[in-house]
C-alpha positions in Angstrom: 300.1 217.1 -4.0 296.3 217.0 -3.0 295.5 220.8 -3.3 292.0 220.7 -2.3 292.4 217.8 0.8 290.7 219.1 3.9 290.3 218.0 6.8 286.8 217.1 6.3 288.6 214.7 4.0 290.6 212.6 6.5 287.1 212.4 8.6 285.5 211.3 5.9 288.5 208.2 5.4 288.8 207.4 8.8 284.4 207.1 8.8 284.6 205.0 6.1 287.6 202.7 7.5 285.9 201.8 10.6 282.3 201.1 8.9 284.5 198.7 6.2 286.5 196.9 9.0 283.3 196.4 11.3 282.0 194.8 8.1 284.7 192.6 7.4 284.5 191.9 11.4 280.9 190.6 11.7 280.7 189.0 8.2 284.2 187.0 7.7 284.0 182.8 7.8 280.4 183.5 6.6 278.6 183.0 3.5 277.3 187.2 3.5 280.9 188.2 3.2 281.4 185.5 0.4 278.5 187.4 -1.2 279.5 190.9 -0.6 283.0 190.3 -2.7 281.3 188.6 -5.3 279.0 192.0 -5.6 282.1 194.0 -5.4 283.3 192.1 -8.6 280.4 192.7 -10.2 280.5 196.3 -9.4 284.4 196.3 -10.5 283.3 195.0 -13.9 280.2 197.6 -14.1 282.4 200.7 -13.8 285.1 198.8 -16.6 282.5 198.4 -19.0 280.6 201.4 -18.2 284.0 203.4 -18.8 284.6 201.3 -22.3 281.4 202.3 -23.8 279.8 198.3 -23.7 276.5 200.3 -23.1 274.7 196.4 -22.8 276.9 194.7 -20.8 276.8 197.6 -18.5 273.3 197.9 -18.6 272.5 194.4 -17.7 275.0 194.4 -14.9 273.3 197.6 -13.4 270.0 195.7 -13.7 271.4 192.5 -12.2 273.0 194.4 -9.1 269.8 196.0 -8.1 268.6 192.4 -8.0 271.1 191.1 -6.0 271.1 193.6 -3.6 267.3 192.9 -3.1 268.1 189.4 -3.5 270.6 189.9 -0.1 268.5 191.6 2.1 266.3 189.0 1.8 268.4 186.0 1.8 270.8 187.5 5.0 268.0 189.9 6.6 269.3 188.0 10.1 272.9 188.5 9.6 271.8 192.4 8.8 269.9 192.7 12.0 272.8 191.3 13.9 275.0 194.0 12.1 272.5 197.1 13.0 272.4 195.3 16.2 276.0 195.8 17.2 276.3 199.6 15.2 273.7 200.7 17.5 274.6 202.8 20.6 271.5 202.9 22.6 271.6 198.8 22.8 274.3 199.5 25.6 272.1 201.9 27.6 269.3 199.1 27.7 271.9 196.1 28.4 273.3 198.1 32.1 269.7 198.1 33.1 270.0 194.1 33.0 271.4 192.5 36.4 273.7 189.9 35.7 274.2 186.9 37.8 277.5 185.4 37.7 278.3 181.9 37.2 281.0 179.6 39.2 283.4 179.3 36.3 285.2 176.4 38.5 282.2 174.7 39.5 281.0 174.3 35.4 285.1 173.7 34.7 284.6 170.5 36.9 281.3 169.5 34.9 282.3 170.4 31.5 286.0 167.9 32.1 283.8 165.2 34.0 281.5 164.7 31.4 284.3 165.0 28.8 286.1 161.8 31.1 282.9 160.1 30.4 282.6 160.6 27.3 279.4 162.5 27.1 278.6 165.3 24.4 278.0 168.6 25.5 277.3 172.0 23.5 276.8 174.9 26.1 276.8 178.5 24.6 277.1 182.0 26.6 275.8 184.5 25.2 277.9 187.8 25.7 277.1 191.1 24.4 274.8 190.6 21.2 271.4 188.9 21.0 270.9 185.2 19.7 267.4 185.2 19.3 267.9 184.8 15.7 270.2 181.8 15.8 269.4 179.5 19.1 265.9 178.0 18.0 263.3 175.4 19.2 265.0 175.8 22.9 263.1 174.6 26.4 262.7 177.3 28.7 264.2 176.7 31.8 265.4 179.7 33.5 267.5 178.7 36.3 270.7 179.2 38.0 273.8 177.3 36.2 275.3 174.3 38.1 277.7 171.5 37.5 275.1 169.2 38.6 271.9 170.5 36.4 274.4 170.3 33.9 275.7 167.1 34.4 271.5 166.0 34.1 270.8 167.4 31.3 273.5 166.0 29.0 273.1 162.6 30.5 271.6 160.8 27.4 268.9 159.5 29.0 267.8 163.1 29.4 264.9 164.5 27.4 266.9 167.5 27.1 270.5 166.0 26.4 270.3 166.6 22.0 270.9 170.1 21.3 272.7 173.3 23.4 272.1 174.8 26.4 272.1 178.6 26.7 273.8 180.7 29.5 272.7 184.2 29.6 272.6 186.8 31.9 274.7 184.7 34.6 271.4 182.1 34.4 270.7 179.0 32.5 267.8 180.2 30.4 267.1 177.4 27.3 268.3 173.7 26.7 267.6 171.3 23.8 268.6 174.3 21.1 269.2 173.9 17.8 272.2 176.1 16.2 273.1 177.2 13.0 275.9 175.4 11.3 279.2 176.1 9.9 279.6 176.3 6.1 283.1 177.2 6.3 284.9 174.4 3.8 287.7 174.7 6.6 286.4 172.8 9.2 287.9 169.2 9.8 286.1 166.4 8.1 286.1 164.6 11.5 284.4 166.9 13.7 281.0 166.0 13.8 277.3 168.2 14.2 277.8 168.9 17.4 281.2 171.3 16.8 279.9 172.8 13.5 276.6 174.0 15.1 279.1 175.7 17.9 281.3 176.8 14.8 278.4 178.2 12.9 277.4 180.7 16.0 280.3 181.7 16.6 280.9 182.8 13.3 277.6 184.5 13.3 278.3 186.2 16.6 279.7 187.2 19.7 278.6 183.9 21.9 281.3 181.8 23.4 280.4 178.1 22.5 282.2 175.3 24.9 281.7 171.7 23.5 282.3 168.6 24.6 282.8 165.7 22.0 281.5 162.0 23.0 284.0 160.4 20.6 287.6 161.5 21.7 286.3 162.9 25.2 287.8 166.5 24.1 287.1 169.9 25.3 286.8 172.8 22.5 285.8 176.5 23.0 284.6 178.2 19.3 284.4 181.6 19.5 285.0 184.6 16.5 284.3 181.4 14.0 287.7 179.2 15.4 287.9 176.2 17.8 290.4 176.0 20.3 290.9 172.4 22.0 291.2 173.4 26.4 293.4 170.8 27.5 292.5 171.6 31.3 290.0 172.9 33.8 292.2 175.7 34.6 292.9 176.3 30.7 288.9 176.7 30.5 288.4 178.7 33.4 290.6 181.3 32.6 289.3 181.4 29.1 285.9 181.9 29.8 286.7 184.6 32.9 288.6 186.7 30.1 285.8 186.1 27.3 282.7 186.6 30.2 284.5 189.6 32.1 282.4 193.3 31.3 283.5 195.1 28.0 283.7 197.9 30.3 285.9 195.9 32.8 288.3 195.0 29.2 288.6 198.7 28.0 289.8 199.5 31.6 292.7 196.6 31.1 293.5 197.2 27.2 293.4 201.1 26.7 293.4 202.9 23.5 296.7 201.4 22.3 295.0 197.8 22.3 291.8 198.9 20.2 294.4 200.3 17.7 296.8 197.7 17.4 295.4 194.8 17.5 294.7 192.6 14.3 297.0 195.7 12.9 297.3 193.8 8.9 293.4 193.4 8.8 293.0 197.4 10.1 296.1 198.5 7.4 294.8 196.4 4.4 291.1 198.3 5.2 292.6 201.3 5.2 294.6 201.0 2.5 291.5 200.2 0.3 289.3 202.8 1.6 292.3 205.2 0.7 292.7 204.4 -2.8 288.7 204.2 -3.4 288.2 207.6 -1.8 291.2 208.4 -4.1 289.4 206.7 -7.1 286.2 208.5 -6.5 286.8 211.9 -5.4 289.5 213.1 -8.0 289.5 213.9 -11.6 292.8 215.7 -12.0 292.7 218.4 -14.9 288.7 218.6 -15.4 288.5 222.3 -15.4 285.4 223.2 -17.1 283.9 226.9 -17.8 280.5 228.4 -17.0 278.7 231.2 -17.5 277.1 232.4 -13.9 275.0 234.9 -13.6 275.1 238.4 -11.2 272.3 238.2 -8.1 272.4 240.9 -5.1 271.3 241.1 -2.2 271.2 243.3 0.8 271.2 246.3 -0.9 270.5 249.6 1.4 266.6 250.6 1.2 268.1 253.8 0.0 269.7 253.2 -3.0 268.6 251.9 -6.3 270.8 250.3 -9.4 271.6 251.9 -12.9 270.8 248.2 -13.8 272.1 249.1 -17.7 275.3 249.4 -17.0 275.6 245.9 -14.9 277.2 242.8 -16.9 274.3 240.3 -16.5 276.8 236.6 -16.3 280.8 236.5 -15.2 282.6 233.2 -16.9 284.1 230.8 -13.9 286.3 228.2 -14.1 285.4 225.2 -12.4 287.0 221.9 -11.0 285.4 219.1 -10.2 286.9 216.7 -7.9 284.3 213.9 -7.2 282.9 211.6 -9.2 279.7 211.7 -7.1 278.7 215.4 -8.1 277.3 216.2 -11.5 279.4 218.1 -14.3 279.5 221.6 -13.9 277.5 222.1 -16.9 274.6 220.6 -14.7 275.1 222.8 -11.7 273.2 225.6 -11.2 275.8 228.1 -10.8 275.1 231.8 -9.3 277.3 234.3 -8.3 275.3 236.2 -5.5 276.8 239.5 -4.3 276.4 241.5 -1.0 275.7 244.8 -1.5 275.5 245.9 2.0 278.6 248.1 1.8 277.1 249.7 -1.7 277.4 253.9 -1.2 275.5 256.5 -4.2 277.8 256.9 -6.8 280.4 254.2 -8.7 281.0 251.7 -6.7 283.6 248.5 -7.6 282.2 245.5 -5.4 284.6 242.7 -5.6 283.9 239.3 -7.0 285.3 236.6 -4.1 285.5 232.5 -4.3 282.8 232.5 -1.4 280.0 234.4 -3.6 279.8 231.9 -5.9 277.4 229.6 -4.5 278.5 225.6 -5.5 278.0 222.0 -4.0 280.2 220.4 -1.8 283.2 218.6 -3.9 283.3 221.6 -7.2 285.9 224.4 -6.5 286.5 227.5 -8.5 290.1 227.6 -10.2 290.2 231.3 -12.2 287.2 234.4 -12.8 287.2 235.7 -16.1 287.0 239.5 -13.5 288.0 240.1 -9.9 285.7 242.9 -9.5 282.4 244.4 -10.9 281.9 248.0 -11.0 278.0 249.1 -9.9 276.9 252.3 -10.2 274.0 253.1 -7.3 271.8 256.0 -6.8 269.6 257.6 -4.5 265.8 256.7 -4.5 263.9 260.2 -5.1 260.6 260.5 -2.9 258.9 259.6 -6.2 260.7 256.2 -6.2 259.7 255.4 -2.9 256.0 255.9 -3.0 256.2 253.7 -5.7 258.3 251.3 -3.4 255.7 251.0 -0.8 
């Protein structure tokens, strides 16, 4: 069906699928992926009008996406160092040379319920694999080992410290009184209060595991990946955070190759499914066959021998196809057939034109040669034509 699909082709869909679903991954529930589709529309509409001839509309579009995108780095530069943050590889070189303490998971389980059974708010936040430098502001340095009773003293409302979350990283309790980002997700329950939105709103923004304790209905809730889960128990929380807290190398180990595949399968299919058809949309245009005139070059002829140059044609016409959108027409290309004369004895000689002389860009193809072979006629260089040669 696809005669010209290679297997640089499936590389270059599977690339593509991953970079698209990491995307959806780190922007969805937040206001950059809200953005992103409405640039795609735009885009949509550019190619439509651009196709129809509506030479303004197109125009102006093309002028107002160059904005926008300029507009976005600026607007989401934070959410875009996050995203380079977690593509890049060397971050988990650097993050093995840190020593991580861990914390009693029971012994903050008991805090977290007492000072839920006396209904007192807490908003603690553990920072997992990615940075939240960008998002946990105005926080008191405290750098000290996590236990139920600092914990207990800190939320106590006649602490200085109680308004605003706590951060937990590297096993140790390292800022308290922060201010988060809040949720602007229009899904969030009208009764939930500051408190859960700013746990919300980092955990849409991030990796971070956000327990919070509400002061009106004494309830537990852990937000992580942008949802809130109510924990009904100490056990229920415990467990929760030893799966969320445990090493990503410790998870792989558990979950294999079969769990990185398969899980959230619809989200993975409907990426690939997209990717397919644009990779479909942009790399063929069936039937554009379009001839060129491409002219004869040589090289490594023998020192030996010269060419009747007369009696060579000076341009063969090729038939070229085209099948991306993102290579210039044929008519643009500068096409050359370029020959190897290496083989070339005195006398007539027929060389033979193949598909890989003719030198072209990755994504044009030759379909037909208006001649298979070219015939050369070679002589030897007299003494006389040699002197001259040096």
């Amino acid at each position: 069906m696809f005669p010209y699909f290679r297997p640089q082709d499936i590389a270059d869909i599977l690339i593509m699928t991953f970079l698209v679903y990491q995307l959806y991954s780190w922007f969805k529930n937040t206001r950059a992926l809200q953005v992103l589709l409405g640039l795609f529309f735009l885009g949509g509409i550019f190619v439509v009008t651009k196709s129809l001839g509506l030479y303004m509309t197109s125009w102006i579009l093309q002028e107002v996406g160059t904005v926008l995108l300029v507009l976005l780095v600026v607007v989401f530069q934070s959410e875009i160092r996050q995203a380079l943050y977690r593509l890049s590889l060397l971050r988990k070189v650097f993050d093995r040379q840190q020593q991580v303490v861990r914390v009693d998971l029971l012994d903050f389980s008991s805090a977290i319920f007492d000072l839920a059974s006396r209904r007192v708010g807490a908003l603690v936040v553990f920072q997992r694999e990615e940075i939240l430098d960008d998002f946990v502001l105005h926080g008191v340095p405290l750098d000290s080992l996590v236990s139920g009773e600092l914990l207990r003293s800190i939320f106590v409302t006649t602490s200085p410290l109680h308004d605003g979350a706590v951060l937990i990283k590297a096993g140790r309790l390292a800022l308290a009184s922060c201010h988060l980002p809040l949720s602007v997700s229009a899904d969030v329950p009208q009764q939930l209060g500051t408190r859960h939105r700013a746990g919300l709103g980092l955990s849409e923004r991030s990796d971070a595991a956000v327990v919070i304790v509400s002061e009106e209905r004494g309830e537990v809730s852990l937000a992580q990946g942008g949802a809130l889960e109510i924990i009904r128990s100490q056990a229920e929380l415990h467990d929760k955070l030893t799966s969320l807290l445990v090493p990503l190398s410790a998870q792989a180990q558990g979950g294999g190759l079969r769990r990185l595949l398969f899980s959230n399968l619809w989200p993975k299919t409907a990426v690939f499914v997209l990717v397919l058809a644009s990779w479909l949309l942009i790399t063929f245009r069936h039937g554009e066959i379009v001839t060129v005139s491409a002219p004869l070059r040589f090289h490594n002829l023998p020192d030996s021998l010269m060419l009747k140059s007369r009696e060579l044609p000076e341009e063969v016409s090729i038939q070229l196809k085209t099948f991306s959108t993102l290579i210039a027409s044929p008519r643009d290309l500068d096409v050359v057939v370029d020959l190897d004369l290496s083989k070339l004895k005195e006398g007539v000689n027929s060389v033979p034109i193949r598909k890989e002389d003719v030198r072209l860009p990755t994504g044009v193809a030759v379909t037909s040669m208006e001649r298979s072979t070219v015939r050369i006629t070679a002589e030897r260089k007299t003494k006389k034509d040699l002197v001259k040669g040096r």
